[in-house]
C-alpha distance (Angstrom), angle and dihedral (degrees) to the residues before:
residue distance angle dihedral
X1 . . .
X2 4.06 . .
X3 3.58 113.5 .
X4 4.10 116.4 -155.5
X5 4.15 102.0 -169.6
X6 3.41 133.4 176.5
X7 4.22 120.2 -149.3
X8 3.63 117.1 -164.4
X9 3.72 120.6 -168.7
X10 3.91 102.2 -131.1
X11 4.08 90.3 -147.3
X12 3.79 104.1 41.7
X13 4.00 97.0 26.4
X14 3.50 85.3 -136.2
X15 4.26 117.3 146.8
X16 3.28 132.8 -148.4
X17 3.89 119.6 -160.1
X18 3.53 122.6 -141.0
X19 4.16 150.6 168.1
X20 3.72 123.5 -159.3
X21 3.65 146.8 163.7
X22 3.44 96.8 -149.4
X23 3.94 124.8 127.9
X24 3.80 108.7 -79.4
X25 3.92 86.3 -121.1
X26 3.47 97.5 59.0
X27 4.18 99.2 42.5
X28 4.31 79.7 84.4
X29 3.77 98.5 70.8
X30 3.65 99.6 22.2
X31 3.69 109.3 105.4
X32 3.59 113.9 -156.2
X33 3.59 129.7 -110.2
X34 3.74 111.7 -126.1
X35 3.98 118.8 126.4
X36 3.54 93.9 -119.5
X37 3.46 105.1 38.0
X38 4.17 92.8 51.3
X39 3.88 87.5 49.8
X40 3.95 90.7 44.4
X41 4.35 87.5 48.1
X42 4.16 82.4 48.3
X43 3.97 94.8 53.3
X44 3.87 95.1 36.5
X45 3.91 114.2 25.0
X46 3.39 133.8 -104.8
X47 4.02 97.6 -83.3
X48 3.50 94.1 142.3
X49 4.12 143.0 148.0
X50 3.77 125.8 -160.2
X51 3.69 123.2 -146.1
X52 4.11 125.3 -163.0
X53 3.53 106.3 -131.9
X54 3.94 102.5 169.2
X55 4.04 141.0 4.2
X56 3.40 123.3 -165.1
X57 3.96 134.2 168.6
X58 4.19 107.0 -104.5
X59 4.27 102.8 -102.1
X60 3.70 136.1 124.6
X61 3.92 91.6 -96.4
X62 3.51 100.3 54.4
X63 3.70 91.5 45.3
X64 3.34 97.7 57.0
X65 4.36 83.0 44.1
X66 3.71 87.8 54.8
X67 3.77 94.5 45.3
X68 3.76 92.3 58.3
X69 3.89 95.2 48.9
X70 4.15 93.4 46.7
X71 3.93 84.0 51.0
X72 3.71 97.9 41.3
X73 3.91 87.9 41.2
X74 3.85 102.2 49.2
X75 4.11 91.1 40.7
X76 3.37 84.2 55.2
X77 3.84 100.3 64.2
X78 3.80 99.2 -140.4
């Protein structure tokens, strides 16, 4: 299973936009690996909440589905 997530940093409001296969139980206290968002959790804490905001079964059609929304999503600035 693909996991599309959304963490928002309860301070700064600011999101981070992610996709996983991780266990469902574990998506909570992971906390993301992109470059800004690791230096934004160092400067501000890790006050965060996490959000599911797709699922989808792991084959070729779905990942190229869940690569369109990620793009579409992060150009979009949300």
């Amino acid at each position: 299973m693909i996991i599309i997530y959304i963490k928002t940093h309860n301070i700064t409001g600011k999101k981070y936009f992610g996709k996983t296969n991780r266990e469902l139980s574990k998506l909570k206290s992971y906390k993301g690996s992109g470059k800004h968002w690791v230096r934004h959790l160092k400067v501000h804490g890790n006050d965060v909440s996490t959000r599911i905001f797709a699922a989808f079964e792991e084959d070729e059609f779905y990942y190229n589905i869940i690569e369109k929304i990620c793009l579409d999503f992060s150009e979009s600035k949300l």
